[in-house]
N, C-alpha and C positions, 0 to 999 in steps of 0.2 A: 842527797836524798830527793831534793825537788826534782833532780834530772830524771832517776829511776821509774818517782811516780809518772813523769809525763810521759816517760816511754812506755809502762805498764799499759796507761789507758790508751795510747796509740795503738800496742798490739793486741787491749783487748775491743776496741772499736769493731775491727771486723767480724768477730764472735760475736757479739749483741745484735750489731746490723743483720747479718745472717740469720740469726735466731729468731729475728721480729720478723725477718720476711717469709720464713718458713713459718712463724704461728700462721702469718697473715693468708698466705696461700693457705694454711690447712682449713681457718673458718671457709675463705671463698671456694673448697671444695662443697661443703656441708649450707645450701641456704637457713639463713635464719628460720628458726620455727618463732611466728607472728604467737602474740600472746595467747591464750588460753587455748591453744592448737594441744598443745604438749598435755598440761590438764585434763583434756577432752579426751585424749585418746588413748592417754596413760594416767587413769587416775589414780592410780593407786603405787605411781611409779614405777612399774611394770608393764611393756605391750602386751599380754596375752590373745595372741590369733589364734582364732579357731581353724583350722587343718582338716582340709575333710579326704580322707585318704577313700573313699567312694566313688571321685572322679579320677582314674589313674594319668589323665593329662595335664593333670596342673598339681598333684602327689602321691608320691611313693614312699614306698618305705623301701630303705636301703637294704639289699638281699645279706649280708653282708655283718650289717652294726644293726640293723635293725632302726635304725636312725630315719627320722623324716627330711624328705627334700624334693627338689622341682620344684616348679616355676615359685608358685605360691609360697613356700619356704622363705624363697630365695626375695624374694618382694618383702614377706615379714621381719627379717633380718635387717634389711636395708632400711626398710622404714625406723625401726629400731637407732640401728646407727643414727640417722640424722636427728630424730628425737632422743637421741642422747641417753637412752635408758636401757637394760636390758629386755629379752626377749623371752617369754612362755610359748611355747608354741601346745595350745590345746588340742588333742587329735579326736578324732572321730571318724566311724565306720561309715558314715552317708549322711547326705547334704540335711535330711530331712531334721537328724539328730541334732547339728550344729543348730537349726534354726528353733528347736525345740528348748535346747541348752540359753536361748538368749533372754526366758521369762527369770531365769535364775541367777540371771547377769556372769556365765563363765566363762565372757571373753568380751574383749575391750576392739575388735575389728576380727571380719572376719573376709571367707572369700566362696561366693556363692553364684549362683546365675539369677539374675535380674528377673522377677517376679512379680505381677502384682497382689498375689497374695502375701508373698514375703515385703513387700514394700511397703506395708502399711504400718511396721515396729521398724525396717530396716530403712535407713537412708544409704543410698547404692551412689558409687559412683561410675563416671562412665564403664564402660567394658574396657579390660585386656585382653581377652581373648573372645575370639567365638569358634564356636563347635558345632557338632551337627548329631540331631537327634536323629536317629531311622530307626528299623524294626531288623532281627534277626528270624528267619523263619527255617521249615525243613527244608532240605535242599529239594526236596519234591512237592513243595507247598504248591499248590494254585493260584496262590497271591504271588503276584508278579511285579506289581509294584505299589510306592506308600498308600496313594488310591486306593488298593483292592482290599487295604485291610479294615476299615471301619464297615463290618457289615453281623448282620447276626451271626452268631455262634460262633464268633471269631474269640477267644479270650487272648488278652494279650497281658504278662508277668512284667511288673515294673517295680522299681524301687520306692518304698513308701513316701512320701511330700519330697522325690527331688522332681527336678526342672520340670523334666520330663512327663512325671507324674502328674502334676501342676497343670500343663497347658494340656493333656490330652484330656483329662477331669474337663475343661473347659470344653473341649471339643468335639470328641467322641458322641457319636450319635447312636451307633448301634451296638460296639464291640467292647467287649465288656472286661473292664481292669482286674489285676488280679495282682494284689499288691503283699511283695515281700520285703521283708526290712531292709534290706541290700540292694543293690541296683547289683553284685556279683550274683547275688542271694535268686537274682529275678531271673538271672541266665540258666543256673542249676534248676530251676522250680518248671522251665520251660522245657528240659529235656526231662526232668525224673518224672513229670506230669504230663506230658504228650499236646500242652497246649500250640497255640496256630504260630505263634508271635512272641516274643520279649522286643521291650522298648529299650533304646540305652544310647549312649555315647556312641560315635563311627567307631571313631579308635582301637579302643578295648575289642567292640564287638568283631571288626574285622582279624585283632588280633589271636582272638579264640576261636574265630573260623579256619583260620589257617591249622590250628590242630584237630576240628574237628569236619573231619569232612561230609558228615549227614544234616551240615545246614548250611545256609548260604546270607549273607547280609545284603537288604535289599538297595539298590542304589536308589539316590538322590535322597530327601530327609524330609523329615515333617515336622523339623522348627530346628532354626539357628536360637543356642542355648550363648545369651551374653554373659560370661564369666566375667565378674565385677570385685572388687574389696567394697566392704560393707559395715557399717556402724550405727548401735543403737539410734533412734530418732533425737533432736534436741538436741544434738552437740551442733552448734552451725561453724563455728571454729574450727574444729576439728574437721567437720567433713571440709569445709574448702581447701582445708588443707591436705586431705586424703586425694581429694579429686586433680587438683595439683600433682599431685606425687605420683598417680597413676599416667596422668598424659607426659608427664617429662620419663616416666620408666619406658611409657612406649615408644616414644621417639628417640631418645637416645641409644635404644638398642635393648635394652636391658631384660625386658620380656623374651624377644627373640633369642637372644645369647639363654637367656634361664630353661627355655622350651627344647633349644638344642642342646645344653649340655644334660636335662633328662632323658635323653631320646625322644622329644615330642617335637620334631623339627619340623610335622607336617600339619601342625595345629596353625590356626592364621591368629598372625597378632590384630587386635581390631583396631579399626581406623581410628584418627585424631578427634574429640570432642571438644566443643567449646567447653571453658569451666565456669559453672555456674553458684 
């Protein structure tokens, strides 16, 4: 009997050994989440991200399932896994809505373009991507470049408090906003209404130029829009560790890989930030 046992634990030695090295590899996939990170960002044991299906560079909905995904998805998900909890993903039509949605608290991180009107409830962290604001006009417009458009009697259709909406409120001197609930909503409102101008994302705009050939999108842009993940004020736990999360997804590749497998492989992942 003594012989049996000492053979038993001989050949179960390398089972156990194995097993401990495989847990141990799987935590040092996953870094620790530092105390009250996890709390902070999932209070309620849930990550609920807000999804703003309005910027079609960073989500989509799947033509298909109907399913939300791209980049922004794909970062909520991930974040999820390493804080160890499940995911909600909360959706919405345009950036303005998600930021409207945060007096009501119905979403625990979101992902928005860096604002300082929005930054006064949100605490942002660095950018993942950036983008490029420009103007869509007729193809026979007389504005010729982003220059020519701030002048009287110019109206220009834009999406109500996104980015965009945001900095040209700030800037605008003569030309006058005409604001529709959709930043899609602002491209329809621009053809069925005859105005000079819509403001919007390159992207998109270029890509509903290509079917429409009575207008033309103008080159160069009038504000790089820094898309960021973002979370109520007063969690400071939580954001350094959101802010974290975000420069290791862009250096490791992971933005890039998530932009290419949506089709947005010409959007620029944004540079490295210190973490503060």
């Amino acid at each position: 009997m003594k012989t049996l046992h000492r053979s038993g634990a001989r050949a179960g030695f390398p089972a156990a050994f194995f097993l401990g090295v495989l847990l141990l590899s799987s935590c040092a996939t996953v870094p620790a989440v530092p105390p009250g990170a996890r709390s902070e960002l999932a209070p309620a044991g849930t990550l609920r991200a807000a999804i703003n299906f309005g910027n079609p560079v960073l989500a989509q909905k799947d033509p298909a399932t109907g399913e939300a995904r791209g980049v922004s998805v794909d970062l909520a998900r991930e974040l999820g896994r390493r804080l160890g909890v499940p995911v909600t993903l909360v959706t919405y039509s345009a950036a303005g809505k998600v930021f409207e949605a945060l007096k009501a608290g119905a979403w625990d991180v979101a992902f928005l373009a860096i604002d300082p009107a929005r930054a006064a409830e949100i605490a942002f962290t660095a950018p993942y991507v950036v983008i490029e604001g420009t103007y869509i006009v007729p193809a026979d417009s007389p504005l010729k470049a982003v220059g020519d458009v701030d002048r009287p009697g110019v109206r220009i259709a834009v999406g109500r408090n996104s980015a965009y909406d945001l900095y040209l409120t700030r800037t605008l001197k003569h030309a006058q906003l005409v604001r529709v609930p959709t930043s899609p909503g602002a491209v329809e409102v621009f053809l069925r209404d005859g105005l000079e101008a819509a403001a919007g994302i390159k992207q998109p705009l270029l890509q509903f130029a290509k079917t429409h050939p009575g207008v033309r999108v103008m080159e160069g842009r009038f504000m790089a829009i820094e898309q960021a993940m973002g979370m109520p004020r007063g969690r400071e736990a939580g954001l350094r560790y959101l802010r974290e999360f975000v420069e290791e997804m862009k250096a490791s590749g992971f933005v890039a890989r998530g932009l290419e497998r949506s089709g947005q492989g010409d959007a620029t992942v944004a540079p490295p930030a210190p973490v503060r």
